[in-house]
N, C-alpha and C positions, 0 to 999 in steps of 0.2 A: 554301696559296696565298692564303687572302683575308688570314694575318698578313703574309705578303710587301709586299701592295698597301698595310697600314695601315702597313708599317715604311717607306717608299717615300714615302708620303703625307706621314709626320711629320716630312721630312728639308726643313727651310724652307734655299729656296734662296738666300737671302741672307744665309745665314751659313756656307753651304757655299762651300770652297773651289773657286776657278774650274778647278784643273786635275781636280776631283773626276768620276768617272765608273763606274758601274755594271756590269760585263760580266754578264750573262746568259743562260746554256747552257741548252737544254731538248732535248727531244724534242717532237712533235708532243704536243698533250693540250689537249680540249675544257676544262677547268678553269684554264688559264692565264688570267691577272684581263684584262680586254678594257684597263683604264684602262693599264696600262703598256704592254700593244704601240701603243696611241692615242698616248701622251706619249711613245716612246724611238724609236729606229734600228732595223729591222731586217734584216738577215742573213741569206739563207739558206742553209743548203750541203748539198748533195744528194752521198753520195759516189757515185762515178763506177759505172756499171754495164755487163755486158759481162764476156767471156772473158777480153779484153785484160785491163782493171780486174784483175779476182778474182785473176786469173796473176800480175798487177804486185805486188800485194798480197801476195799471200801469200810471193813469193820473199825480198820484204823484210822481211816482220815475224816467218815460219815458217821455208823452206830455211835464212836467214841463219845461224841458228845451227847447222848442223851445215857451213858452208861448208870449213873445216876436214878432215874428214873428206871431202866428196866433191873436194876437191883432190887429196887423198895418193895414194899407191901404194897401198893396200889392195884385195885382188882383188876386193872386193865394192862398190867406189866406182864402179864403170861401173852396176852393177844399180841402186844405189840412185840414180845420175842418173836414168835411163829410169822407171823405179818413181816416183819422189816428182814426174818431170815428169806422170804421167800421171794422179797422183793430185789433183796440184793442177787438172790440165784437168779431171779428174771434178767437185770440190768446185766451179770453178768452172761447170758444166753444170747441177749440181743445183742453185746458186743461181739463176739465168737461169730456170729452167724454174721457178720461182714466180710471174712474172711472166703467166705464160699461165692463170696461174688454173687452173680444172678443167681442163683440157686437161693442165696438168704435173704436178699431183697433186689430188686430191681434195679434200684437207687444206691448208692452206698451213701449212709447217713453218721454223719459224727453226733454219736449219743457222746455224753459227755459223763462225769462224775455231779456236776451242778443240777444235770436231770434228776440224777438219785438222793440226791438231798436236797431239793425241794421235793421230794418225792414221801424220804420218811420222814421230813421236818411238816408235811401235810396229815402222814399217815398220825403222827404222834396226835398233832391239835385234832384232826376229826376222830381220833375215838374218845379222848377227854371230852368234847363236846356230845358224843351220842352216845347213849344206851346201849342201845346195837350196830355189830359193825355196818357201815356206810357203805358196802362196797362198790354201789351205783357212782356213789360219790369220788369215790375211792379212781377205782377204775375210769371215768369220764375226764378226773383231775392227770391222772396218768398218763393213758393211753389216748386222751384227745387235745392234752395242752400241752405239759411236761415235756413227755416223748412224742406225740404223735404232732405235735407243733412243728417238728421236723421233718415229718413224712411230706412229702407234695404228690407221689404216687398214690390212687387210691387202693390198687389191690396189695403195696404195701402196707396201708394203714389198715387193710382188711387183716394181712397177718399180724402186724404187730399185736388187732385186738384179740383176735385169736389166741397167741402167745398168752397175752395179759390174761387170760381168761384160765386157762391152766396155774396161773400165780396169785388171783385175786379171787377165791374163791372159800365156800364155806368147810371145803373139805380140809384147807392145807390150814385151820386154826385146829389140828388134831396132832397129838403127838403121836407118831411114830408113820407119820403121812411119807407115804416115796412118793419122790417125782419122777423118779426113772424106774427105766425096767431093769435096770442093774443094781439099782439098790443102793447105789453111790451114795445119792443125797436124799436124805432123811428128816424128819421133824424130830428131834433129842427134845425130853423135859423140860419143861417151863422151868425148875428150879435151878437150870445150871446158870456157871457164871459165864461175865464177859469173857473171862481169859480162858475159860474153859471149849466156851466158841471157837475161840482163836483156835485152840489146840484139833477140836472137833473138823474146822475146814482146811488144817493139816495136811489131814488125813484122807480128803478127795484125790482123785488121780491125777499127775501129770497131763496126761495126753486125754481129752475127752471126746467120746462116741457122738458121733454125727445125730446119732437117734435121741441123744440128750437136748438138741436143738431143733428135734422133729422132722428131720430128714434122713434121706435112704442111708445106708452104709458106703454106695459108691459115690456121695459126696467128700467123702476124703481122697478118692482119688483124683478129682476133678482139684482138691487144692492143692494136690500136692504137685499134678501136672501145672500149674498156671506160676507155683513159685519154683520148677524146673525153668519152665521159660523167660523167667523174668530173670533169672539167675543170669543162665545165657543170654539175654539181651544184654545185660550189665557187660557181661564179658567182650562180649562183644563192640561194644560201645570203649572200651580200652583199646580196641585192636586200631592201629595207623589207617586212614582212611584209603590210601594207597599205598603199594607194596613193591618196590623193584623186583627189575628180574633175576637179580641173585640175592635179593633179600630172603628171609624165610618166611612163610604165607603165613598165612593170619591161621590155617588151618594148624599148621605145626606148632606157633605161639599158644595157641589155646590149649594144645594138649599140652606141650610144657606146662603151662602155668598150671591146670590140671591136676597132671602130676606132681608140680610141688605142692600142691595144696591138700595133697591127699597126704604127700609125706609129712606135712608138718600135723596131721590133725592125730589127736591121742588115741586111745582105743576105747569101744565102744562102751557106755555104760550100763552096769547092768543097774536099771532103776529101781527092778523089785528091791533088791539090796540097798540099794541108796537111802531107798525112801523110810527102810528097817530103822535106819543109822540116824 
């Protein structure tokens, strides 16, 4: 980092071309040099989070490729619909449920998108190979290598299997199977199509119930208090470490800033509507 800042430095701008221009990708990191987020533009892009999200995700960058296969006539293309839809609703549940902190796991664990496709890229080849579904196999390859190869607490791997066991089961190869008690997410026809899918997990809600993840209702207050405070630490963490005595306190700098942040922000959206549109 700090040869980045001297290479950065020694680039005189009056001999640099005017259509010249820098892009720079990072991840969050206390050692990024302060002098070029002060002198450049920035960016920031948060990817999208939610059941919705993870479901959108994964159908595009994992299902995609075996689109082919659960199109065909093959007797085992209705199982692998139902199967890969309920494993992507899993993967996306086990994501979600980090965000609650101890309440979703003990540990916080980076499940990744690589869990989930070797997850349906397993789920494909063991039902072409069996008769009947595997799901001993299913489930053990999942929940004890895949994902739980992650886990190093055991009463997290206890939930994890728990979870998995609500997702890898004989009920959820039925059409019109709910997995919630809202009725959200659904088992839809073995005959629809991929883009059909797509359109089908659309239509899941924005903002998703804590009880979708198998916990209390006041689990969302507990997340919404921990990213109030992490807010204000950030804010805080901007404020001058010491203050003169006719400066103005870090108390009144916060509520400015505050303030303008409220005035710049738009007005609220009404999502029932949005989501019409």
């Amino acid at each position: 980092m700090p040869r980045l800042e001297r290479i950065l430095e020694a680039i005189p701008p009056e001999s640099a071309h005017r259509d010249f221009r820098i892009w720079l990708t990072s991840t969050p990191s206390p050692h990024f040099p302060v002098s070029i987020l002060q002198n450049g533009s920035k960016m920031t892009i948060e990817p999208p989070s939610g059941i919705k999200a993870n479901m959108l995700r994964a159908y595009r960058n994992q299902v995609s490729d075996l689109t082919d296969f659960m199109q065909s006539e093959h007797p085992k293309a209705s199982q692998f619909k139902l199967l890969v839809f309920s494993l992507c609703l899993f993967h996306g549940v086990l994501l979600e449920r980090r965000k609650f902190g101890p309440l979703g796991f003990n540990i916080p664990y980076e499940f990744t998108d690589g869990d989930l496709k070797i997850c349906i890229s397993q789920l494909h080849m063991f039902l072409l190979e069996y008769s009947e579904i595997p799901f001993k196999v299913l489930t053990y390859t999942a929940g004890h290598i895949n994902y739980g190869g992650r886990v190093t607490d055991d009463w997290d791997r206890r939930c994890l299997m728990n979870v998995l066991a609500d997702y890898y089961n004989l009920d959820v190869v039925h059409v019109g199977y709910v997995f919630d008690i809202f009725g959200f997410y659904t088992q839809i026809p073995t005959d629809t199509m991929f883009v059909d899918y797509m359109e089908y997990i659309k239509t899941f809600p924005i903002n998703d119930h804590p009880e979708v993840f198998g916990l209390h209702p006041n689990a969302d207050i507990t997340f919404a208090q921990s990213q109030t405070y992490i807010c204000l630490a950030t804010l805080l963490k901007l404020q001058p470490k010491q203050v003169g005595g006719a400066a103005t306190s870090q108390e009144d700098v916060t509520a400015s800033s505050a303030r303008a942040i409220l005035e710049q922000l738009p007005d609220m959206f009404k999502l029932d509507e949005i989501s019409k549109k």
